[in-house]
C-alpha positions as CSV (number, residue, x, y, z in Angstrom):
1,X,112.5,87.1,123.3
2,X,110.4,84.1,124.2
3,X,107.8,85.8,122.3
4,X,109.4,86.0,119.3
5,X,110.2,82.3,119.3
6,X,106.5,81.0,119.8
7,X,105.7,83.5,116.9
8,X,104.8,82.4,113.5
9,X,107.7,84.6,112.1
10,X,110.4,82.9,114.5
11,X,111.8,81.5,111.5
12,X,113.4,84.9,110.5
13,X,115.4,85.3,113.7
14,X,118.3,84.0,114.6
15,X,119.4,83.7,118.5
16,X,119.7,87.1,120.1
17,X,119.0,88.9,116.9
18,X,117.8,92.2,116.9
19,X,115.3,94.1,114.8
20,X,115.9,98.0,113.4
21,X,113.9,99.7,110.8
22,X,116.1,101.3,107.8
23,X,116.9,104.5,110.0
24,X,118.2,103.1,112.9
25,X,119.7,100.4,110.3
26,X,121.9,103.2,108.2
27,X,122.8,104.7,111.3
28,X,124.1,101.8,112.7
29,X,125.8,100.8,109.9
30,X,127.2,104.2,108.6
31,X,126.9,106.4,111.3
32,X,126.0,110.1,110.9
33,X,128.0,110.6,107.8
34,X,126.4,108.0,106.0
35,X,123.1,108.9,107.0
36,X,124.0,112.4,105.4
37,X,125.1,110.8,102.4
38,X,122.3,108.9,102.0
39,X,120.1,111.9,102.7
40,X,122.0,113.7,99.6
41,X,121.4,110.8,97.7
42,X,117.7,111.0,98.2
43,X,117.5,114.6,97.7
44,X,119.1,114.1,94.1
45,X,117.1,111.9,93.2
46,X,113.7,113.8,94.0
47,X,115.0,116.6,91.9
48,X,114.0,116.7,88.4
49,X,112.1,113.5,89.4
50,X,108.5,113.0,88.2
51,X,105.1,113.4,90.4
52,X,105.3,109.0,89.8
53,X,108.8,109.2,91.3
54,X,108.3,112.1,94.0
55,X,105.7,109.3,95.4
56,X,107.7,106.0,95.2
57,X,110.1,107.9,96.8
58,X,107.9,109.7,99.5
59,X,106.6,105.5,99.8
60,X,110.1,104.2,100.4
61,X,111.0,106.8,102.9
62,X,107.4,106.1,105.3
63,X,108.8,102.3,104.9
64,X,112.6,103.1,105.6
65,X,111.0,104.5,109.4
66,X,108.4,101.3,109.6
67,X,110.2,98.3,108.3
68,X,113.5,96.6,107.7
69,X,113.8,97.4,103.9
70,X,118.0,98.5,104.5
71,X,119.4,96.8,101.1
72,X,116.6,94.3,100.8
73,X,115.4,93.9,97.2
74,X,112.2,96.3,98.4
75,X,114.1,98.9,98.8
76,X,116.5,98.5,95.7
77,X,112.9,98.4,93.7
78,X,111.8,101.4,94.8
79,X,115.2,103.2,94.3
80,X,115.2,101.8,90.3
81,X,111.7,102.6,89.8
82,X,111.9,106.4,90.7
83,X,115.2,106.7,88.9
84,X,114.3,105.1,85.7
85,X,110.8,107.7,86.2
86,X,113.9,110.6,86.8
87,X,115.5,109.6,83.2
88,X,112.2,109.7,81.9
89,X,111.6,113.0,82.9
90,X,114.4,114.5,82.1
91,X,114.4,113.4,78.6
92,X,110.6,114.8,78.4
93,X,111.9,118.1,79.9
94,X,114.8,118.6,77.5
């Protein structure tokens, strides 16, 4: 902890605040259930998706196990890119 004060990123921290990457974020937050939910949602979104989609999505999943992108505007920018790619594809397709 007295670490993290001296840091130059002590700013970001409040007093006994913790740090959890997305995973550990959603199952915190939501539990198993949610987790499942939100790894339907993620499987929906890969089908019919685009090879440009596949990989922003394939991106935001490395970062959801690395970083604390949980319902920052990262990870809301990766979730609109690969679905406006998704409508794109599926109006090429049909």
């Amino acid at each position: 902890a007295e670490k993290i004060k001296q840091s130059v990123v002590a700013y970001d921290f409040e007093e006994d605040d913790q740090y959890f990457n997305a995973v550990h974020n959603i199952l915190l937050r939501t539990g198993i259930i949610g987790a499942i939910i939100f790894i339907m949602f993620i499987v929906g979104e890969w089908k019919m998706n685009s090879p440009g989609g596949r990989a922003l999505l394939l991106v935001l999943i490395v970062l959801m196990f690395i970083s604390a992108i949980y319902f920052t505007e990262t990870m809301a920018l990766y979730l609109v890119l690969s679905g406006k790619l998704k409508l794109d594809n599926i109006k090429n397709v049909c």
